[in-house]
C-alpha positions, 0 to 999 in steps of 0.5 A: 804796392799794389797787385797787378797779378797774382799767381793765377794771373802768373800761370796764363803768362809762364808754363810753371806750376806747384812745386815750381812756381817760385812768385807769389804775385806780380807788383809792378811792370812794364812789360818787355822792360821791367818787372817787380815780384814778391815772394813770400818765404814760408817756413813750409816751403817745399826746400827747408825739409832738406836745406838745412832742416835745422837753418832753415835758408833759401838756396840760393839757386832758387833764389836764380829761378825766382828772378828768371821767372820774374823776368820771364813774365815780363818779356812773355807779356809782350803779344809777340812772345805770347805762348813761348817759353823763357829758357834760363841761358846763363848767370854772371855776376850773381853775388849772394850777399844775405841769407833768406829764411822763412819770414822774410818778403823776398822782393824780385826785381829784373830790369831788361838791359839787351835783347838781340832777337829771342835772346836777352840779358836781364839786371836781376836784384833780390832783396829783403827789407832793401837789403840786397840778398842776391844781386846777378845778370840773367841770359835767356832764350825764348822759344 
């Protein structure tokens, strides 16, 4: 796959930033409706220091943030949500099926299923290898 955008081309769509910017780039989309991210897990990424030191494994929160940030570049690369913001508004269904540790290429997809004015319902999977690691819907408000 190739890269449609890296994480500076990322930051012109969503306000996050170092530490908290959890995508590396950007492989496939159609904004407003489908998006297709990479994160790749490195052994001195900023939450091992502490989660757990000595088993080292993604929190699977994060793993949460990793595909709302993905959705939200999506649904903020349609000209009308230019400069607003995806607020995370809820999580269903999130099943946390695989541990993810240092290594492993983290592939994050979110499939846009219903939007109702600035509110909208993602179809979030993450996987490794095609393995799913976290499967969730995602709620989001933007403003």
């Amino acid at each position: 796959m190739s890269i449609l955008m890296d994480q500076e081309q990322i930051k012109e769509v969503i306000p996050h930033r170092d530490p908290f910017l959890l995508i590396d780039e950007i492989v496939e989309m159609e904004p407003g409706k489908r998006v297709v991210a990479k994160k790749y897990i490195k052994a001195d990424d900023f939450w091992f220091r502490g989660h757990f030191p000595e088993k080292p494994v993604v929190p699977g929160v994060l793993i949460i943030e990793m595909l709302a940030q993905a959705g939200a570049v999506s649904m903020l690369s349609l000209d009308e949500h230019k400069g607003k913001i995806g607020f995370l508004g809820g999580v269903d269904k999130a099943k946390f099926r695989r541990m993810v540790v240092p290594g492993d290429v983290l592939t994050l997809e979110v499939e846009i299923i219903k939007i109702k004015g600035p509110v909208g319902v993602g179809k979030a999977v993450a996987h490794v290898d095609g393995e799913k690691a976290v499967t969730a819907e995602i709620s989001f408000v933007l403003k």
